[in-house]
ZAMARGU-4260 file (C-alpha; in steps of 0.2 Angstrom, whole numbers, plus 5000, padded with zeros to 4 digits):
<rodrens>
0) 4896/4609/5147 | 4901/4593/5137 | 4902/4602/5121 | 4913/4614/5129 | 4924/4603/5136
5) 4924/4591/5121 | 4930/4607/5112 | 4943/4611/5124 | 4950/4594/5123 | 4942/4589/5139
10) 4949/4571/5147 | 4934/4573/5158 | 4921/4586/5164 | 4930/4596/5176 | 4949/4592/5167
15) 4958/4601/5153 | 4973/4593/5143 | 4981/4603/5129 | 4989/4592/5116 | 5008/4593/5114
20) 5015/4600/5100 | 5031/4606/5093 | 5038/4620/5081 | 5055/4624/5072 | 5062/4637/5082
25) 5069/4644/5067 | 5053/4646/5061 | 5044/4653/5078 | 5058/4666/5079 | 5054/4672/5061
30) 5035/4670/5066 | 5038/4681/5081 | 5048/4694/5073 | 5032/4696/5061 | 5020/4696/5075
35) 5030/4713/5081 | 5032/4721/5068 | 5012/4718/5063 | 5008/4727/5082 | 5022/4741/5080
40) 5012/4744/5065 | 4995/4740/5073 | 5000/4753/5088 | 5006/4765/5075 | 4987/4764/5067
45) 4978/4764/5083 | 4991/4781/5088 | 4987/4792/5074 | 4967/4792/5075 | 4968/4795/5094
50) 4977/4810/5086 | 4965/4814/5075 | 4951/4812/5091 | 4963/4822/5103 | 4964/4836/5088
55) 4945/4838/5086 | 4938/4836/5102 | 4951/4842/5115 | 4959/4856/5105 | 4965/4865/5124
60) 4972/4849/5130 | 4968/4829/5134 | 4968/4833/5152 | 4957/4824/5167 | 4942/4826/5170
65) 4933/4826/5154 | 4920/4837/5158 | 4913/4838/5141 | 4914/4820/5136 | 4900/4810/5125
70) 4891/4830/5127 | 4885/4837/5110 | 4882/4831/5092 | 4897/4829/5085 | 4902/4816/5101
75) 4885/4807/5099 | 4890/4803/5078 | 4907/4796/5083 | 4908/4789/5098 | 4897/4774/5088
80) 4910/4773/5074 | 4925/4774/5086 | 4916/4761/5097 | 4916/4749/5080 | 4933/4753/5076
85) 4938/4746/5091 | 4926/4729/5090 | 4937/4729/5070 | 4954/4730/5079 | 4949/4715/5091
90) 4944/4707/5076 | 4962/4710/5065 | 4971/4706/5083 | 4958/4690/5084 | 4961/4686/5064
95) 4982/4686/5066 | 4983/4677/5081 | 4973/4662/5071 | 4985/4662/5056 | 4998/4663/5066
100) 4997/4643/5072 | 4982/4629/5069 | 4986/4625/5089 | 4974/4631/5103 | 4984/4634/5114
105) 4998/4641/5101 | 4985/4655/5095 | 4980/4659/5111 | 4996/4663/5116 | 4998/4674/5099
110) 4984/4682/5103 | 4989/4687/5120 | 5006/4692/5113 | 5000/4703/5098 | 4985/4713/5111
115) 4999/4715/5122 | 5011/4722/5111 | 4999/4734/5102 | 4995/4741/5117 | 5011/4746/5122
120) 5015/4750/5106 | 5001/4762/5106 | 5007/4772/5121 | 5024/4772/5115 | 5017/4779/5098
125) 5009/4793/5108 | 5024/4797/5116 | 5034/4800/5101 | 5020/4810/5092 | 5013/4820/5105
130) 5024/4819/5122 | 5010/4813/5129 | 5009/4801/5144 | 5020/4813/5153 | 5019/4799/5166
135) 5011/4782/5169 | 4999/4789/5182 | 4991/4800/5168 | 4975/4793/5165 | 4966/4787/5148
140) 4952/4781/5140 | 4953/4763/5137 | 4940/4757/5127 | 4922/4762/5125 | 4915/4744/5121
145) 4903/4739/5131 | 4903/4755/5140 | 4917/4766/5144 | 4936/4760/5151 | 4947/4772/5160
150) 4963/4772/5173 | 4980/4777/5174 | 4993/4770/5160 | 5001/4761/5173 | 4986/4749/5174
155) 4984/4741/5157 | 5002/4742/5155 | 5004/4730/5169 | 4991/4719/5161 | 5001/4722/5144
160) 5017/4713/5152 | 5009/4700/5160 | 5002/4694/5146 | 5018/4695/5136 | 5026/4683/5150
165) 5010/4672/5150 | 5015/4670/5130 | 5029/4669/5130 | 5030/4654/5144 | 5016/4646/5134
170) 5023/4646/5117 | 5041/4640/5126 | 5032/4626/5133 | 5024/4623/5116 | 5039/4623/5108
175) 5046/4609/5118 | 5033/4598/5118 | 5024/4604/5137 | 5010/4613/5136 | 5001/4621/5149
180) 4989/4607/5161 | 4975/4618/5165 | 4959/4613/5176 | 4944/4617/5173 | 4941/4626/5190
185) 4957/4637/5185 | 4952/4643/5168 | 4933/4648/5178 | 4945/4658/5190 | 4956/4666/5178
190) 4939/4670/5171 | 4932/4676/5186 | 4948/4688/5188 | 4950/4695/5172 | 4931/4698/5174
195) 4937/4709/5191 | 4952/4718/5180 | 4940/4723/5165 | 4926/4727/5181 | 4939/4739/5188
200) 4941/4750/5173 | 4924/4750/5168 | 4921/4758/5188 | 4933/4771/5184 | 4928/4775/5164
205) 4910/4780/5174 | 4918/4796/5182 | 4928/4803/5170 | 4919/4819/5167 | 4921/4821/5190
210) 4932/4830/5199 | 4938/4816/5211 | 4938/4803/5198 | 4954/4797/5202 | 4945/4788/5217
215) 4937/4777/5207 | 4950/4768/5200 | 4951/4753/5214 | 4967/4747/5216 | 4961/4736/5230
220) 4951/4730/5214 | 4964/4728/5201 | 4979/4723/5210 | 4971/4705/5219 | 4964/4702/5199
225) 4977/4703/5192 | 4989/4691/5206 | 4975/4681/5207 | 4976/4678/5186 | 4995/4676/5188
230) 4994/4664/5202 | 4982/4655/5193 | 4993/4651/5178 | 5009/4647/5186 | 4999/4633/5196
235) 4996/4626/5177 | 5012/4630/5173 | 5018/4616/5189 | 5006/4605/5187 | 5011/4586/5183
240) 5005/4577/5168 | 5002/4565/5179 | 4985/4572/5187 | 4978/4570/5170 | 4979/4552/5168
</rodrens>
């Protein structure tokens, strides 16, 4: 615990204070422009092999439930090599958030900012190329890593925007020499909720291949999460200086 904290920047072991820093906004502006172009082209990527997989192993349609998902030979080779270019495209997202600035909290934000945005631009991709969603509610697989993700659009598209806000407030904040106060009791909740928001959609991605697997996707589940996460940051957002001294 003391070498996490140390690492955090830790003024004691239940306290985290982020150093303020500062950036040209000319600069951040250009940075940001980069940073949606690089997940437009990221979404574009990520599109057309979820093409490719739609092609070969839905021909009739990618239509709920997936009765026939992970059945068969040809599922068992790929499903490992999808599940790795997945870990690769955390990795790439992972990689640009950390050239994007030397600050912590700075490439955090990046990183929340260019997930966000590729997954976005991954659905509006989709749309463009294959009409499909045809709504918000139609569901998807989400990931496959460490097992199976699945919900309606709507969900990780809330979590998209959410963390686009969440960035942007932080790098703002940056910007002008305020960063984020965060206890270490808060960042152990956030945890624990985006623990509950990844929880949900894992649930859900176990019944794919079921009838009535729309009931598995717990709203009840997701919705608290997700508040909870939100509440969470705007109570570091008001938090004084002060209680860190």
């Amino acid at each position: 615990m003391q070498q996490f904290c140390k690492l955090l920047n830790c003024n004691d072991r239940s306290k985290i204070e982020m150093k303020p820093q500062s950036s040209n906004s000319p600069e951040t502006l250009k940075k940001l422009l980069a940073i949606i172009i690089f997940s437009l082209a990221l979404g574009y990527i990520d599109a057309s092999v979820v093409v490719y997989l739609r092609a070969i192993f839905f021909p009739n349609g990618f239509v709920f439930p997936l009765f026939d998902f992970g059945v068969g030979p040809l599922w068992q080779k790929l499903l490992p090599i999808e599940a790795g270019r997945e870990i690769a495209m955390f990795i790439v997202i992972f990689t640009a958030a950390c050239l994007s600035s030397r600050q912590p909290q700075q490439r955090f934000a990046y990183f929340l900012l260019i997930f966000a945005s590729w997954d976005i631009f991954y659905y509006l991709w989709l749309k463009i190329l294959t009409g499909w969603p045809t709504s918000v509610m139609d569901w998807d697989i989400l990931f496959l890593m460490p097992t199976v993700w699945a919900s309606p659009v709507l969900a990780p598209l809330i979590v998209s925007l959410a963390m686009i806000i969440c960035a942007a407030v932080i790098l703002y904040r940056c910007s002008v020499g305020r960063p984020l106060q965060a206890a270490l009791l808060d960042l152990l909740g956030a945890a624990f909720a985006g623990f509950i928001t990844i929880l949900s959609f894992c649930i859900a991605g176990q019944h794919i291949a079921e009838p009535d697997f729309r009931a598995y996707f717990h709203w009840e589940l997701f919705i608290p999460a997700v508040l909870a996460a939100c509440v969470l940051f705007l109570k570091a957002c008001y938090r004084k200086q002060s209680e860190f001294h």
